[in-house]
C-alpha positions in Angstrom: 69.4 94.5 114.4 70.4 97.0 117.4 73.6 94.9 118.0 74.4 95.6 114.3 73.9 99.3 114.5 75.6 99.6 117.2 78.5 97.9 115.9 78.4 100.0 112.5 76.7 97.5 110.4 74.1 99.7 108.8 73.5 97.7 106.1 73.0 94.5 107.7 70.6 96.0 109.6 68.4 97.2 107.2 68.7 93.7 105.2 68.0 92.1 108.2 65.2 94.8 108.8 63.6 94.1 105.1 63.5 90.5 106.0 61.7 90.4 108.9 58.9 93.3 107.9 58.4 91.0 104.5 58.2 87.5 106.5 55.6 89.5 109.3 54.0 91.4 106.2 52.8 87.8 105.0 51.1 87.4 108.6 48.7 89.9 107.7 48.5 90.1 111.5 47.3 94.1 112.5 49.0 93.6 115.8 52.3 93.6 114.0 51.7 96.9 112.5 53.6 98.5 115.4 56.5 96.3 114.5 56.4 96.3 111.4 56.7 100.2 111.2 59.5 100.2 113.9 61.5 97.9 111.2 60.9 100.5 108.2 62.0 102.8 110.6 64.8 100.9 111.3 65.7 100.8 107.3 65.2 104.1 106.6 67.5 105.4 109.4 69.0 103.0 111.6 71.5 105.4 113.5 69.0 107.4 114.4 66.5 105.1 115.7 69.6 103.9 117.9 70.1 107.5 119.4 66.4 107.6 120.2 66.6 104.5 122.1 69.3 105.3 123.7 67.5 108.2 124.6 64.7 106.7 126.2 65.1 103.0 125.9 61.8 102.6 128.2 59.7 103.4 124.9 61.0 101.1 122.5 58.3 101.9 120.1 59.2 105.3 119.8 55.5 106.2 119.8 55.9 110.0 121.8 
């Protein structure tokens, strides 16, 4: 999904996004909460979760 948005392909992103948060979803795993969350991030603005990386890439869960 990163190598999409940072080639422009918002909306493959967040399809890809929406597939993976409803195929983890299933898991009903709470450790994938985290993920999960980063993913509907991801979907509701991807170019901006990209700039936040970038930004500090060692906190990839953008938790601070």
């Amino acid at each position: 999904m990163m190598l999409l948005l940072s080639e422009g392909r918002d909306d493959e992103a967040r399809r890809c996004a929406e597939s993976w948060i409803q195929n983890l979803s299933r898991r009903r795993d709470p450790e994938l909460q985290p993920l999960i969350g980063f993913l509907r991030e991801i979907q509701r603005n991807g170019a901006a979760i990209l700039e936040r990386i970038a930004a500090n890439p060692t906190n990839l869960w953008l938790t601070n």
